[in-house]
C-alpha positions as a Python dict, from the first residue, in 0.01 Angstrom:
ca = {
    (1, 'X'): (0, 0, 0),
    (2, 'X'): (-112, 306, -132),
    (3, 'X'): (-130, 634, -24),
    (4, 'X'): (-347, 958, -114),
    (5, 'X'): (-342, 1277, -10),
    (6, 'X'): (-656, 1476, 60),
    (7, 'X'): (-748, 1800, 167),
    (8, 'X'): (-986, 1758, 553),
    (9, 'X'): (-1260, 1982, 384),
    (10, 'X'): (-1298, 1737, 111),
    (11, 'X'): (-1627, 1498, 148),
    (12, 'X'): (-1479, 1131, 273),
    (13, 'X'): (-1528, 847, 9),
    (14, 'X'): (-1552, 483, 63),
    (15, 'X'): (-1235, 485, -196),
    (16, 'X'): (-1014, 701, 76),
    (17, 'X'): (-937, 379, 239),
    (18, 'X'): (-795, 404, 625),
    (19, 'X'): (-798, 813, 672),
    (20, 'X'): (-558, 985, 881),
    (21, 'X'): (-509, 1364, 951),
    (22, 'X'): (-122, 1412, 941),
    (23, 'X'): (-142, 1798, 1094),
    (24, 'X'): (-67, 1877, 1428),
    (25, 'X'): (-415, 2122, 1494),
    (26, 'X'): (-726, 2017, 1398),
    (27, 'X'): (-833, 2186, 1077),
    (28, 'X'): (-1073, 2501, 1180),
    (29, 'X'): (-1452, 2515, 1105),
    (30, 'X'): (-1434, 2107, 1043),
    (31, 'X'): (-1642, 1844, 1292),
    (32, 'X'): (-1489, 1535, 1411),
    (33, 'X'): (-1819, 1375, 1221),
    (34, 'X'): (-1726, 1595, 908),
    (35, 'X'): (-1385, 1453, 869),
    (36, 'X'): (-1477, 1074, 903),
    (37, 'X'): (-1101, 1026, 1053),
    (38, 'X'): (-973, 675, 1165),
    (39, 'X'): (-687, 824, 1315),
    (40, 'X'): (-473, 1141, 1418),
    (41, 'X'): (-129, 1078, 1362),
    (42, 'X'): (15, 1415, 1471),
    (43, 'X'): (368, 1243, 1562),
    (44, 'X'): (376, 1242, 1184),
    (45, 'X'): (377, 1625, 1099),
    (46, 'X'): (605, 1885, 1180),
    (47, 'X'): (747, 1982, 1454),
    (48, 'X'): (573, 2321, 1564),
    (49, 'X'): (865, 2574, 1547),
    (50, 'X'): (934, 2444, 1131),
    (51, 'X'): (567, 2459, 1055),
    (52, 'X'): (569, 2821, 1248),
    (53, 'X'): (874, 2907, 1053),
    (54, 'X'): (736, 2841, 683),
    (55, 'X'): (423, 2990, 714),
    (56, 'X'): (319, 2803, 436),
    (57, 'X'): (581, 3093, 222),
    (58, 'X'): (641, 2892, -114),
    (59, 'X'): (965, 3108, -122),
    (60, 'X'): (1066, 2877, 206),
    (61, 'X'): (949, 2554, 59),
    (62, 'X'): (1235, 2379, -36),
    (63, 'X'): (1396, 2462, 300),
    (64, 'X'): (1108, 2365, 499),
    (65, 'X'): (1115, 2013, 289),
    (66, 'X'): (1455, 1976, 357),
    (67, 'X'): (1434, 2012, 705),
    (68, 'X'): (1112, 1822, 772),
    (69, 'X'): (1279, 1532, 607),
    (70, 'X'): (1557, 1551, 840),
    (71, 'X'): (1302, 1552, 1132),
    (72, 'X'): (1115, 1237, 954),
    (73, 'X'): (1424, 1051, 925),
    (74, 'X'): (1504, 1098, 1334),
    (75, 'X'): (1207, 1014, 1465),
    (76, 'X'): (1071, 654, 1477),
    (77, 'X'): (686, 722, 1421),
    (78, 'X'): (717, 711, 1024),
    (79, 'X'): (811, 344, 1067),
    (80, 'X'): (569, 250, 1328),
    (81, 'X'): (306, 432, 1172),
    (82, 'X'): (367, 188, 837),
    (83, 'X'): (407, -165, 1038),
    (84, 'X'): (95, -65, 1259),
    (85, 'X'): (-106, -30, 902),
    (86, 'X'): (131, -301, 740),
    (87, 'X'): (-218, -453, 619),
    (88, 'X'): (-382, -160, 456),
    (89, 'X'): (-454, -129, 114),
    (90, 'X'): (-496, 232, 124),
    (91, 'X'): (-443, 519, 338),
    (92, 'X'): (-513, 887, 303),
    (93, 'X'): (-332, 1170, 458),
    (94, 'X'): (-556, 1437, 511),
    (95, 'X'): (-456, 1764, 559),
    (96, 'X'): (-588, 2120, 615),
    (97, 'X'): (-325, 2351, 385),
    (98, 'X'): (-494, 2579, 102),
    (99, 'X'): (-152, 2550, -99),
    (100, 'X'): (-174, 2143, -196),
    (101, 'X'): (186, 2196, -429),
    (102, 'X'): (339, 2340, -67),
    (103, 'X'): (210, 2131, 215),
    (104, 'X'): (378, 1893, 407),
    (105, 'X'): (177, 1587, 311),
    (106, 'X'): (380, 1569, -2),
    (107, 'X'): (724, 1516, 158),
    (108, 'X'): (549, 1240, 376),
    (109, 'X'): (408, 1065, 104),
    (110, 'X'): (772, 1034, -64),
    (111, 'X'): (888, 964, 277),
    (112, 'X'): (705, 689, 358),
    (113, 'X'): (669, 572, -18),
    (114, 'X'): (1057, 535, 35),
    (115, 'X'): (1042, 342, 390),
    (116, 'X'): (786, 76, 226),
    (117, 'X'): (1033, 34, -121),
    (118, 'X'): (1264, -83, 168),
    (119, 'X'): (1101, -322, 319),
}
């Protein structure tokens, strides 16, 4: 399985594969037809209070990485997200963040690229 990351306000592609927005609001200004979205998986992004808390500050990334690990690794969505799309070749995670080296898409990649190297 592979997965991408993509910002929402990108145009969809054929090549995205099975497209999920990972963010807990929906991205402003963007239609449900726009984003071409076979899922919203916001049991996947971070809690409220740590995404309120970083404020997407780079100075608070490696904090906020930290800790949205730790919330990744206590909750069981992560894993039943991956064995409900066990099959797919490809998934996006879209996401809405302007920064794309300081959004939380990244640390879910490398978590979940870590759940499927031990399965």
């Amino acid at each position: 399985m592979e997965l991408l990351l993509k910002r929402a306000y990108e145009p969809a592609e054929a090549t995205d594969g099975y497209r999920v927005l990972v963010d807990r609001l929906w991205p402003r200004g963007l239609s449900k037809e726009r984003a071409h979205l076979d899922e919203w998986a916001k049991d996947l992004a971070p809690s409220t209070e740590l995404r309120q808390w970083f404020g997407h500050d780079p100075a608070r990334w490696e904090e906020f990485a930290r800790d949205y690990r730790t919330e990744l690794e206590g909750s069981t969505a992560p894993a039943e997200f991956l064995a409900r799309h066990k099959d797919e070749e490809r998934i996006t995670l879209v996401y809405a963040a302007h920064d794309e080296a300081h959004c939380h898409p990244l640390v879910l990649r490398a978590y979940l690229e870590d759940l499927l190297s031990h399965l």
